[in-house]
Structures are given as C-alpha cells and as structure tokens.
C-alpha positions in Angstrom: -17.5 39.0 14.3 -18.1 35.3 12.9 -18.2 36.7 9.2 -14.9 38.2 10.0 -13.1 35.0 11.5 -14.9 33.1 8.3 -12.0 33.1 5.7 -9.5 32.2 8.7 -11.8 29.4 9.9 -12.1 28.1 6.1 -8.0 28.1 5.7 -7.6 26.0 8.3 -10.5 23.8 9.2 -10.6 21.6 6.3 -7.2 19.6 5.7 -6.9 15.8 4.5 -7.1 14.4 7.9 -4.7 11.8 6.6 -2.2 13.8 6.7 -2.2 14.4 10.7 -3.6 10.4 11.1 -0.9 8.2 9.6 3.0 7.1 9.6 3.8 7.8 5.5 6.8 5.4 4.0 8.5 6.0 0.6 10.3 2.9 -0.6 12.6 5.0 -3.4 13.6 3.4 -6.6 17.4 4.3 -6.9 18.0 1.7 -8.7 20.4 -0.9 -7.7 20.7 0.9 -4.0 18.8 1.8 -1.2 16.6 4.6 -0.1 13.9 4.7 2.6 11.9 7.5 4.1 9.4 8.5 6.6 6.5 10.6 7.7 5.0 11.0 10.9 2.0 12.3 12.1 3.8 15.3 13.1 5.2 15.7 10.1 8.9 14.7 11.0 10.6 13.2 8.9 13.6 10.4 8.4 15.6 9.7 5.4 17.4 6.2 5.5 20.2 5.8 3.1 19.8 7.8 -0.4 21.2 5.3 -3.1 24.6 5.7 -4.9 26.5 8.9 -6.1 23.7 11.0 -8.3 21.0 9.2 -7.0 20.1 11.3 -4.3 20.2 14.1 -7.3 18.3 12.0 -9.5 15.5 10.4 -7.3 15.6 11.1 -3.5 15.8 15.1 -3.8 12.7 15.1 -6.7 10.3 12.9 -4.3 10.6 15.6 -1.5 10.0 17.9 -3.7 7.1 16.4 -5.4 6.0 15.9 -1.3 6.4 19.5 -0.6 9.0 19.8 1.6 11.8 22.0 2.1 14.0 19.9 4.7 14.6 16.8 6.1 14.3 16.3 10.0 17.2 13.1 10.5 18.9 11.2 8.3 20.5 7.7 8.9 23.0 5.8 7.2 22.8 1.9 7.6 26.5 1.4 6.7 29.2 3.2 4.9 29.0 1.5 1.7 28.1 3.5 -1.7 24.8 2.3 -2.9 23.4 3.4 0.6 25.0 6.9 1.5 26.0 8.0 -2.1 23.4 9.9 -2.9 23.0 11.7 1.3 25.8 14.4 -0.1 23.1 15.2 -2.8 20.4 15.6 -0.4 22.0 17.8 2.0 23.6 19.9 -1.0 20.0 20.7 -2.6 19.3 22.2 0.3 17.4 19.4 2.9 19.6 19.6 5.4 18.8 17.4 8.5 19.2 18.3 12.1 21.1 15.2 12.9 22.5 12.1 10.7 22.3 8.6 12.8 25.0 6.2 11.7 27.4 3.8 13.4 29.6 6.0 14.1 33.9 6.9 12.9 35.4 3.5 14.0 36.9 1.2 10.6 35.7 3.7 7.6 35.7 2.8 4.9 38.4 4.4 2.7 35.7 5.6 -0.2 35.5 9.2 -1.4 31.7 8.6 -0.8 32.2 7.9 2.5 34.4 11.2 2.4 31.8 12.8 1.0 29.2 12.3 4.0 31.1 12.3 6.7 32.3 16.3 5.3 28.7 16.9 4.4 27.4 15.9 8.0 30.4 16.5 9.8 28.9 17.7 13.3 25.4 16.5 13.0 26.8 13.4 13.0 25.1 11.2 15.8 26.2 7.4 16.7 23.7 5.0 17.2 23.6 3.1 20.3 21.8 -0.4 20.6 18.1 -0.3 21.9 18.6 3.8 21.2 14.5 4.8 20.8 14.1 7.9 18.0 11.1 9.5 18.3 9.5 10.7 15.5 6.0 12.3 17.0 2.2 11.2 17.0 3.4 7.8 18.1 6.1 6.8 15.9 8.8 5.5 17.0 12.5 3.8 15.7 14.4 1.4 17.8 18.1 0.0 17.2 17.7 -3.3 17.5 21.3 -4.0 16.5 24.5 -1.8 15.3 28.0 -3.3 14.5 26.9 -6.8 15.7 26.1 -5.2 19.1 22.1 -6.0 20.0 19.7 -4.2 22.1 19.8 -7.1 24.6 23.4 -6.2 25.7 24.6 -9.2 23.9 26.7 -8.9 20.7 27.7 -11.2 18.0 31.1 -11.4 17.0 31.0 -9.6 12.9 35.5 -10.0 13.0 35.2 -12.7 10.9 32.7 -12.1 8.2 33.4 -12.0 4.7 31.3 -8.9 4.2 31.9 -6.8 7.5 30.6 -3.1 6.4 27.3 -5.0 5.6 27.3 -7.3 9.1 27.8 -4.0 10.7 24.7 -2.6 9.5 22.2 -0.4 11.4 18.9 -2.8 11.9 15.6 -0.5 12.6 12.1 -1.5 13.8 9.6 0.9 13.0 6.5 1.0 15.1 3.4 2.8 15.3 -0.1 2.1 16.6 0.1 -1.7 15.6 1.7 -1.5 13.3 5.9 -2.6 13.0 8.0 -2.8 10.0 11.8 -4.1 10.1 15.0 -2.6 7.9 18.4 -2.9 8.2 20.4 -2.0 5.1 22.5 -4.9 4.5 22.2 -7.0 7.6 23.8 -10.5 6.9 22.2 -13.8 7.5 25.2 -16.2 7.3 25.4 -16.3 3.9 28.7 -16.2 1.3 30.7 -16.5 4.1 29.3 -13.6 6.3 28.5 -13.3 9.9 24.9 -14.6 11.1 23.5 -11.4 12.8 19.7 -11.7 11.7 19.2 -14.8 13.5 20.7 -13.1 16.4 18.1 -9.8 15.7 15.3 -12.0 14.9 13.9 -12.8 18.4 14.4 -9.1 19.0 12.3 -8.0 16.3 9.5 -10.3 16.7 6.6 -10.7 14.2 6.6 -8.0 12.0 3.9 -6.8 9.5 6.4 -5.1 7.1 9.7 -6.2 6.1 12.2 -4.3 3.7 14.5 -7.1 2.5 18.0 -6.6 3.5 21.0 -6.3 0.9 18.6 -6.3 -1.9 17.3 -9.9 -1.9 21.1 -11.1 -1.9 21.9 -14.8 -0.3 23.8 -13.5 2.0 20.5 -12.1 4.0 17.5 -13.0 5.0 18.0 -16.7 6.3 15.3 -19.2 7.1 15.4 -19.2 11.2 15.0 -14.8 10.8 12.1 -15.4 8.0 10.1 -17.7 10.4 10.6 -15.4 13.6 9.7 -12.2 11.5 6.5 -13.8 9.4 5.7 -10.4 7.6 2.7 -10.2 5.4 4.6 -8.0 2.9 8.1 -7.4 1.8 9.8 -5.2 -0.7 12.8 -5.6 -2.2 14.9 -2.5 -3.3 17.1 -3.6 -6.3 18.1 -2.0 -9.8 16.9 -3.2 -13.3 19.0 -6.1 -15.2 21.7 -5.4 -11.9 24.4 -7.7 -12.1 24.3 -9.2 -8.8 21.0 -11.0 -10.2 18.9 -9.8 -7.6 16.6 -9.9 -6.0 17.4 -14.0 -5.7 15.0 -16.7 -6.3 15.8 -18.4 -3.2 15.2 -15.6 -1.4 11.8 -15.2 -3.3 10.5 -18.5 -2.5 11.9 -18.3 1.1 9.5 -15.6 1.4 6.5 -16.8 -0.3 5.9 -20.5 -0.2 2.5 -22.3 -1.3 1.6 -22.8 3.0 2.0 -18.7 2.8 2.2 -16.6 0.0 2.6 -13.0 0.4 3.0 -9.8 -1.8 6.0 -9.4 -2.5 7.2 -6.3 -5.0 10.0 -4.8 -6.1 11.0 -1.3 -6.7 11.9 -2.4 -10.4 12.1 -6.1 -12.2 15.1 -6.7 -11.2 16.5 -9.5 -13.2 13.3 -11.2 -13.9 13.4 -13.7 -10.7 9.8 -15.4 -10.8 7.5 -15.0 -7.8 7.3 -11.1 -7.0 5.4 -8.1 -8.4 7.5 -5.2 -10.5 6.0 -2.1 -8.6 7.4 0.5 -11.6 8.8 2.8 -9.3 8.5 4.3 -6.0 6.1 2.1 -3.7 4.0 3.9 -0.6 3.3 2.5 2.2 0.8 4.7 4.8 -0.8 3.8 7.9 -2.9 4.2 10.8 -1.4 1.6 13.0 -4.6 -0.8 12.3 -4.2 -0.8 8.6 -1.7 -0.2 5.8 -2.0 0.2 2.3 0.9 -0.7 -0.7 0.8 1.7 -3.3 2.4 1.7 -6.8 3.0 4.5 -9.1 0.2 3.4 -11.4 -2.1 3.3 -8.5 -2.2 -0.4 -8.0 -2.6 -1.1 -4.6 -4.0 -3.7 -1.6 -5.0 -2.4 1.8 -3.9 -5.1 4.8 -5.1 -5.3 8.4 -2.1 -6.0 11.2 -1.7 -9.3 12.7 -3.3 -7.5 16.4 -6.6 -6.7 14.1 -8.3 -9.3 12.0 -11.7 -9.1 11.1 -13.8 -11.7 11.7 -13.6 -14.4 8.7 -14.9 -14.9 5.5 -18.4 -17.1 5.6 -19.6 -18.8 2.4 -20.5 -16.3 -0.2 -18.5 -13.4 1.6 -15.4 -14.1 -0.6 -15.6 -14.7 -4.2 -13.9 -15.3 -7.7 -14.7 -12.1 -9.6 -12.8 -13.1 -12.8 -10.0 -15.1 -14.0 -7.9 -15.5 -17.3 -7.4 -19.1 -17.8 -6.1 -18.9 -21.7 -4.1 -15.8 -22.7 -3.1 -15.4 -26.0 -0.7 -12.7 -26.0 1.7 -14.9 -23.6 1.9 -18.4 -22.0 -0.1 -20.0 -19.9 2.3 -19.4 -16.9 2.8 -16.0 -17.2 -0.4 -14.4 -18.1 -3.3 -16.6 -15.7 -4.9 -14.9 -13.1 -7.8 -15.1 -10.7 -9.3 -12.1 -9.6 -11.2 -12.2 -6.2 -13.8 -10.0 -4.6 -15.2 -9.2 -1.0 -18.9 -9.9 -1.0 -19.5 -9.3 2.8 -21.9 -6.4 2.6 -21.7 -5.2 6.1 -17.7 -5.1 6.7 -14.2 -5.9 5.0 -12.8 -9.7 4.5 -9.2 -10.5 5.1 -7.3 -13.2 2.7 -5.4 -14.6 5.5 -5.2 -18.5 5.7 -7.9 -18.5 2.4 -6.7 -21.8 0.3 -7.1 -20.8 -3.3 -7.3 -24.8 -5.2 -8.6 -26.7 -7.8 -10.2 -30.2 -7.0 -6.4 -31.8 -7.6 -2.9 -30.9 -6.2 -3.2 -27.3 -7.4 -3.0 -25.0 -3.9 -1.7 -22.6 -2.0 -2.9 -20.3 0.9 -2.7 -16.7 1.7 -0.3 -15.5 4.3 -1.4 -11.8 3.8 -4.4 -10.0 5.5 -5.3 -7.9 2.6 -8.6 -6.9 3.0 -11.3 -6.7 0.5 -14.6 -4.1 1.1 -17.6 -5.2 -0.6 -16.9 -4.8 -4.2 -13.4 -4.6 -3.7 -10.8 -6.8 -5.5 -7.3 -8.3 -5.3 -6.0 -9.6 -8.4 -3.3 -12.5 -8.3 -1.5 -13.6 -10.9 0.8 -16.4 -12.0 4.0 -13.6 -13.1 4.6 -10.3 -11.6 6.2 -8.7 -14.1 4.2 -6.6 -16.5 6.6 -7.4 -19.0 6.2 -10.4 -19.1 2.6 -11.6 -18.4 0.6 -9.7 -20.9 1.1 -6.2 -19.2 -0.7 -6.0 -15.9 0.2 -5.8 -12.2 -1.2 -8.0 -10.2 -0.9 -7.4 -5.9 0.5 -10.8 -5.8 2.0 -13.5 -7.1 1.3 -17.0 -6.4 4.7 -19.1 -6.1 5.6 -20.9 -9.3 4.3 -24.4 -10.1 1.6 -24.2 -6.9 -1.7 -23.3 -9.1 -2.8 -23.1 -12.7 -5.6 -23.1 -14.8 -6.4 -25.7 -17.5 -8.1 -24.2 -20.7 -10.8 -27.0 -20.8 -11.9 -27.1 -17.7 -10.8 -26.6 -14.1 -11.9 -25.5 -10.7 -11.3 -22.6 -9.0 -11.9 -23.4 -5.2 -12.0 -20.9 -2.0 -11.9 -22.7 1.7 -10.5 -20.7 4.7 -10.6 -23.4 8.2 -12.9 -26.1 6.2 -15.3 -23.7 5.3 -15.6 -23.5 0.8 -16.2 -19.5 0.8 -16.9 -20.2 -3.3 -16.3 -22.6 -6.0 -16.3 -22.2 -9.5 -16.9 -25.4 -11.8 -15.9 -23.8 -15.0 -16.1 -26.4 -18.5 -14.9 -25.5 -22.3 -18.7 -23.9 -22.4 -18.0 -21.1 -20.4 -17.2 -17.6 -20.8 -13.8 -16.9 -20.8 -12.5 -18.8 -24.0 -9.1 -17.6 -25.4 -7.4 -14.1 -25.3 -10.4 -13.2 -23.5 -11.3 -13.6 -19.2 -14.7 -14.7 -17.4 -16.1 -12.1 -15.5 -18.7 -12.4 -12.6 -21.8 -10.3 -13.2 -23.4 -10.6 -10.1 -20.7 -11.1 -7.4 -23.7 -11.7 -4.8 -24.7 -14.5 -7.2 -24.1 -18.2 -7.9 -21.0 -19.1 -9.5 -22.8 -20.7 -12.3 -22.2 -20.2 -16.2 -24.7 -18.0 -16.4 -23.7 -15.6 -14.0 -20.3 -15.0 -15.6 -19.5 -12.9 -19.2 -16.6 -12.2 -21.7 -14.4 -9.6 -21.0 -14.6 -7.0 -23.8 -12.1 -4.8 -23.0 -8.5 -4.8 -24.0 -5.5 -4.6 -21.6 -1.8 -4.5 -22.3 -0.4 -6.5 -25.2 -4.1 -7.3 -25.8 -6.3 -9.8 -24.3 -9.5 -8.8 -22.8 -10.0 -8.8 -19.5 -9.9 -6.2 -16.3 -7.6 -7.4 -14.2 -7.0 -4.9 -11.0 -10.4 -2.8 -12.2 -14.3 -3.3 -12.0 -15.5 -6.1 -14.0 -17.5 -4.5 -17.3 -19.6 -7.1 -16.5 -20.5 -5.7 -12.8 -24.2 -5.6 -12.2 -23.8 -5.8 -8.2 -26.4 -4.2 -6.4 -25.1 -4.2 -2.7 -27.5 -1.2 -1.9 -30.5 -3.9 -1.6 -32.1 -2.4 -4.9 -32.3 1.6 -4.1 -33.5 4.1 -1.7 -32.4 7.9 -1.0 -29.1 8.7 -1.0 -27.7 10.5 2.6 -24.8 10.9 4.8 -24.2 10.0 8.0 -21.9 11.1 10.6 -19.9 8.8 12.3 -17.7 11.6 13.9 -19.1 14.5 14.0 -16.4 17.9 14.1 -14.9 18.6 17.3 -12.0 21.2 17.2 -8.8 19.0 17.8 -10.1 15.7 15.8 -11.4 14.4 12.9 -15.0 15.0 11.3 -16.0 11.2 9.7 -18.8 10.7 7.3 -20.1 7.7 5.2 -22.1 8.6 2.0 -24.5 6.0 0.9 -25.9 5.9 -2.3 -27.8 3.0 -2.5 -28.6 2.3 -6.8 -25.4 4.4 -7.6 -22.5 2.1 -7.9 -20.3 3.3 -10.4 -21.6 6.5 -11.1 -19.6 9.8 -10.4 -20.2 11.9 -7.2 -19.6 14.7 -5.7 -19.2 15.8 -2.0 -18.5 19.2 0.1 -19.3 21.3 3.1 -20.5 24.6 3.0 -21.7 27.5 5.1 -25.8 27.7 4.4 -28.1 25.4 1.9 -29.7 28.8 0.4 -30.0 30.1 -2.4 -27.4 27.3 -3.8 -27.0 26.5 -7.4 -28.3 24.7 -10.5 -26.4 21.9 -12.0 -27.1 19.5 -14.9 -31.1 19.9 -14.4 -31.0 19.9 -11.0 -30.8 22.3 -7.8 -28.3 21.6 -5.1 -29.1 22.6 -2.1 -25.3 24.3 -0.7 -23.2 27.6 -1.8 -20.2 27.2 -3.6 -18.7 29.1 -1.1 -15.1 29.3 0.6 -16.5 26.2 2.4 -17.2 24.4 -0.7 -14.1 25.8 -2.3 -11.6 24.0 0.7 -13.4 21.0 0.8 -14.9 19.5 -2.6 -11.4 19.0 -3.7 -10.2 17.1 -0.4 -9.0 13.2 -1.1 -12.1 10.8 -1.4 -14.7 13.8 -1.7 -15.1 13.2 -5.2 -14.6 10.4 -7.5 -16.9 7.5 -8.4 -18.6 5.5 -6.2 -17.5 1.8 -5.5 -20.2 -1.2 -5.7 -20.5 -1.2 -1.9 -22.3 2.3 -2.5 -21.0 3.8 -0.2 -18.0 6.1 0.6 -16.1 7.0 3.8 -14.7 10.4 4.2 -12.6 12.4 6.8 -11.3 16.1 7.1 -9.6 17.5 9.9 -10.9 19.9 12.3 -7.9 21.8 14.1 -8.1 22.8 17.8 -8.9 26.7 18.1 -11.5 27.9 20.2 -12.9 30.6 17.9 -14.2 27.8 15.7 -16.2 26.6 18.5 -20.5 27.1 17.6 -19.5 27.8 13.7 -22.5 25.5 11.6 -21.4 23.7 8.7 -23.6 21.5 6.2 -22.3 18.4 4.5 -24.1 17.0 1.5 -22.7 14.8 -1.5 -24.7 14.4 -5.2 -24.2 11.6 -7.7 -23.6 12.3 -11.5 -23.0 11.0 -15.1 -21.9 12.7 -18.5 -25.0 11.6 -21.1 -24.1 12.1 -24.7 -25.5 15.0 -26.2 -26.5 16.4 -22.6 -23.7 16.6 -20.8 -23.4 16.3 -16.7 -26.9 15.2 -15.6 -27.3 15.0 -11.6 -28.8 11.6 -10.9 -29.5 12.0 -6.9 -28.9 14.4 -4.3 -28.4 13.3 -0.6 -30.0 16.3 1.8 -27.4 18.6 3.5 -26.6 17.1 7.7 -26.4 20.5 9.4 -23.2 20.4 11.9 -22.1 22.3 14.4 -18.3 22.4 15.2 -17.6 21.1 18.7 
C-alpha cells in the first residue's frame, strides 16, 4: 500500500516552504507610474494601481505571468489619475480578472477616458473603500485604510477642498502588516507641498513606525513631508519613478529627507530616474518577501540585503563581529565621488549582525550612521557606496548609498572606522603602502583577522567599466575559515517533518566554503550511486528527483559553512510513518577531471510526523 501512495506522497510533500511562509511584494517598474502587488501565504493576491495606458500590457500582465498565475484575487486603485489605473483595463482584458476592485468610490471622477476605461472594465466589482476598512488577505496578512478622500480611520477628516492637487489628496493610504512586519503606500498622498492639502501629517500618527515605505507621488515635493518622515522612520523606501521623467523625480530633497548622515537608509528606485544623488537604481522590478521577522530587497540582477524589523534586533555587534571586507578608495574609471565604496562583512560566527546605529568614520569629520537593520551572516556582506547609479559609479550596485558629502576616502591615506554605542567593532589604518592603489580595491583575506596591511590584497578581478574589485560578491582574496579548521561534514535537523509544517535543516561543512554542494532527500541509502570518484549513499529516486532542485538545496556554500534549508510537508494523514533520508555532498569541477566529490555528509533518517 505505501509503494502505491509513493508517487502521490512525492508530488506533494516537497514544495519551497517559502512559498506557504511569507507575504511576497512586487514593486513593478512601469516607468514613470505606479504599480504594487502582493502575495500572501495563501496565495491571494492584490494588485495596487498598474501604471499608465499600455503599461499594464507591457509590464504588470508579463510579471504574473512570469509568477505563474492565471488571475488576480483584488485590485485597488489609489486615485483615478492615469499613471495609476492606466494600465488595470489591460490587466483585466488579458485575462486576470479580480473578484473585486477597491477604490474611492464614483463621487468627482475624473473626466479621463482612462478613468472611463476602469470604471467599464470593473463596473460591478467595484468596491468603495471605507476608512479603517481591514482586507484580509490570508496567513496573517492583512491591509488597513488608514485614510481615503482626506477621511482617516480615526473618524476624523482633513479638509482636501482646497488643495491644489485634489485627485492625489484624495488618495487611498494602505498599511500592510504581517507577523511584524508593516509597510505603508498610498499612491499620491500629499504632504502640504505645491500648494496641496497636508493629509500625511494627519495619517502619520495613524501609521506609526513602519519598516517599509513606498514613497508617495514618486518622490515629488508635494509628499512625503518632514513631521510624516519622522513619525514613520522606515528602514527602507522605494521610489517608483520613470527614466529621464520630466517631473525630475524622484527629488533630491526628498532623497536627503530620507537618508540623512544621523540615519541613512537604502533607498532604490525602480529606475534612475533623473540621476538625483543619494539612492540606488534597482534596474527593474524590486522584491520584497517576508516572514514577518525578516525581509529581504531584491533586484533583478540579484543584488540584495536581508533586514530584521524594528520588534527583532539581534543582539549587537562586539569588536571583531563587524568588519571592513574591502573598499575602493581610488577608482580610475570615474571620480572619486562616484565610484568609492566600503564593503563590510559579518564576522559573528555563531549568529547574524544588524547595521543599525553602526557609525561608519574616519578619524576627522567624515561620518554617518546606519538607520537600517540589514543584517549580515558570517561571511555575509553589504556593499555601500558613494553613487547609486550603475551608470554612473563605475557599474555596480551597491544596497546603499551613503548621503553626499558625509564620508569619503582619501587616496593617500585614511581611516575607515566602525563604532556602534562607543564600542570600535573595527578600524582600518590604511597608508599609500597598502593594497588597494588605483583602479584596483583592498580586499580582506582573513575577515577573522587583524585589519593590518598584511591581511588585506589587490583585487584582481574586473567589474564594470573596469576597475578591479568585487564589490557585492566574495572577496578573491577570501581565505575565511569559520568552520574552526575542518571536521566531517553533516546535517542537522532543526525541524524535523511533521505533516502540516515545515521540515528545517542546517548543513555544515566545515573546510568547504566556497565549494559547490549538493543536497536532497530520498527514499533508502541503498544501492545509491557513484559520482566523480565517489559513492553517495541515496537513490536518485522520485524523492531525490522533487527535492534536489528545491531553492537553497544546491548552490555553493557561503564562508559561514553552513546552509539553512526548508521544504514543506503538507497535512495528510497517509504521509504519517513514511521514512525519508536527507544528506547533502560538497563538489568542485578540476581541470581535466571533471566533477570530483570532495565530502559527503551521512544520510539523517526521518520519519514524517
């Protein structure tokens, strides 16, 4: 009977567990509009705005495919103007056709053919949004109206007659929130500026500290105003704006508003705007996932920083724990102000380091201090540069930018300084002797050892336009043993499978940073199979088939050696007793032998729960 059930078990026991275990955002490049969407747990799903007429066509509609799916669950509309509900027509008419559409309802439309457009489109799914209205969007995600045509969740309501720009003052304002985690967007919400009403300093106290913030009417003066800034504090914003759009946004006020040397934060943009200084061109699309303890920023190009919520820091950063892994201090390619940056690393072998409140100085004036938790594994890094725009700075991407004229690097010889509450985490004394002369970055070979000339090499390979260095990657220079010098490799179960919840493993390979592994489960250890001089112990069975392919069970293995996997275990009785193995092997490709297995962790019998 078990043999029968196996293929069924197979199909469905092993799934990304991420995908039932995290709220999914899509920031959409549209351009110069605006386009938002979500993911539950659940899988439900909520499409705000969808750019201007042909957007939806040209950018929303290919993302859900690319995403796999075949329909949206809601749409909302922040406010009736073009660049927002253009491209929701689109959407609907390729066949993603949402249950309901939230918006502020039929009172003052505008008199727009693409208003026109949705409001046939949508015509009885059509929903009005009431203030403090709750949409709930499964597994613990939920929206809430914080504001809607000036009227607030708090029965109050600020007067929008008089505004210069009333379709935008009238804007829908959402806060998202799941776990721990909260994130605030709101269209075009108006902050006073230009002449329009003040509605976010109204919203602010409503909203609250907030760990993500999508920046309202694209980084325009009219929005985001100093009094909603400091009530909201996020650690990372995003700002949706076209290339070369000629509003000249996202603006440099707004920028430094944002970001200032007490508290810089990421901030990115779907494109480079206009070429405002202080803010990171993500390429494209940006992803945002979470767990509601964490979140990580993704760009296209896979560049991305991993940040804990305000409710869950980790404990600080001692001395040593945090270090400079590399920095740039002379580029050739382009000037001094666009192309520095220090790369740091997390050195804490036990646990992750946050960023937060770490001063990054020389021994002069030169400072600023994080406002971000990003948080660094052992071996992990966070590059930050002096210009976010690849473009510009020699051709990398950086996950932020430190605000202009706060920091720099002099060629001769500087400091590079670390202290977080008094404490100096690490300090680097660099002279005109050191590694690192033009075109070229110091790396950090040992990133457990002494910040001392010796300890640091030239870069040797190219990026970009053409200096060396590896700014956002492993140094070549990496000789970091966090293992403690070798040992077996094995895995060990954190959470073992139990039908209805997640199976966890770490794989330690202590003596294998760097090298390629690879990791399945499978239904017996016997007779197995030979690979690259070596017998591993597990079938390549329909076990083996559904999992060695699964996010994180393969890949090459960070300098922390060591890598945490998960895999989803759904609730069915008939699984109940069925014995799995889990085992993981490392690898390299030798020239003129090909794959050669370099160790082989021993297969953890399981039995699902």
């Amino acid at each position: 009977m078990l043999r029968r059930l196996l293929p069924l078990v197979l199909a469905l026991s092993f799934c990304p567990a991420a995908a039932a275990q995290q709220l999914d955002v899509w920031f959409i490049d549209v351009g110069q509009g605006d386009s938002t969407l979500l993911r539950s747990p659940t899988g439900v799903t909520f499409l705000f705005d969808a750019g201007d007429n042909g957007d939806g066509s040209a950018d929303v509609v290919p993302l859900l495919q690319s995403l796999g799916l075949t329909d949206v669950s809601y749409v909302g509309a922040s406010h009736y103007h073009a660049d927002h509900i253009g491209g929701l027509d689109e959407v609907w008419n390729a066949g993603f056709r949402a249950t309901f559409a939230y918006d502020r309802g039929p009172g003052n439309p505008p008199g727009t053919q693409s208003y026109t457009d949705y409001a046939n489109t949508y015509g009885s799914t059509r929903r009005t949004v009431t203030p403090g209205q709750v949409l709930d969007l499964g597994g613990g995600v939920t929206l809430t109206c914080l504001v809607v045509e000036g009227r607030l969740s708090n029965g109050q309501t600020v007067n929008i007659s008089g505004s210069s720009q009333w379709e935008n003052s009238a804007s829908i304002a959402w806060l998202v929130r799941y776990g721990d985690f909260e994130m605030f967007m709101a269209g075009d919400l108006t902050g006073g500026g230009n002449g329009t009403t003040d509605v976010e300093s109204a919203v602010a106290p409503l909203a609250g500290d907030v760990d993500v913030l999508k920046v309202s009417h694209h980084g325009s003066l009219t929005s985001t105003n100093q009094a909603f800034v400091n009530a909201l504090q996020p650690e990372f914003a995003l700002f949706p704006c076209g290339f070369q759009n000629v509003y000249g946004y996202p603006k440099q006020e707004i920028v430094n508003r944002l970001s200032t040397p007490a508290r810089a934060i990421p901030l990115w943009c779907t494109t480079e705007g206009v070429g405002t200084e202080g803010f990171v061109d993500a390429g494209g699309n940006v992803h945002l996932s979470t767990d509601g303890s964490t979140y990580t920023i993704s760009a296209e190009d896979g560049t991305s920083f991993t940040c804990h919520v305000d409710e869950q820091p980790p404990a600080a950063p001692g001395a040593g724990e945090l270090v400079v892994a590399e920095f740039l201090r002379d580029p050739a390619r382009v000037s001094d102000n666009e192309g520095e940056y220090v790369e740091l690393a997390g050195a804490r072998v036990s646990a992750g380091v946050s960023l937060s409140s770490v001063q990054v100085s020389d021994l002069g004036a030169d400072s600023f201090t994080i406002g971000s938790g990003i948080l660094l594994q052992a071996g992990g890094e966070a590059c930050l540069g002096a210009d976010g725009l690849s473009s510009r700075n020699g051709g990398f991407r950086p996950v932020l930018v430190w605000p202009a004229g706060t920091f720099s690097l002099s060629s001769p010889g500087d400091t590079v300084r670390l202290r977080r509450g008094g404490v100096t985490l690490d300090q680097v004394d660099y002279t005109s002797a050191w590694p690192g002369v033009s075109a070229r970055s110091a790396e950090r070979k040992d990133l457990l050892g002494a910040a001392a000339s010796s300890n640091f090499a030239d870069a040797v390979s190219a990026f970009g336009l053409g200096d060396l260095g590896t700014p956002g990657e492993s140094n070549d220079a990496d000789i970091t043993n966090f293992g403690g010098g070798g040992g077996d490799p094995y895995v060990e179960v954190i959470t073992p499978p139990v039908r209805g919840d997640v199976l966890e493993m770490n794989w330690h390979a202590p003596g294998e940073a760097n090298y390629l592994y690879q990791g399945f489960c499978t239904l017996g250890t016997a007779p197995g199979f030979d690979l690259g001089g070596a017998h591993i112990p597990g079938n390549q069975d329909q076990a083996y088939s559904l999992t060695s392919g699964l996010p994180g069970w393969f890949g090459q293995m960070p300098p922390a050696e060591v890598v945490y996997v998960n895999a989803g275990v759904p609730l069915n009785p008939r699984y109940a007793g069925l014995q799995i193995y889990a085992l993981f092997y490392t690898y390299e490709y030798v020239p003129g032998q090909g794959l050669t297995v370099r160790a082989i962790a021993d297969p953890v019998a399981m039995v699902i729960q």
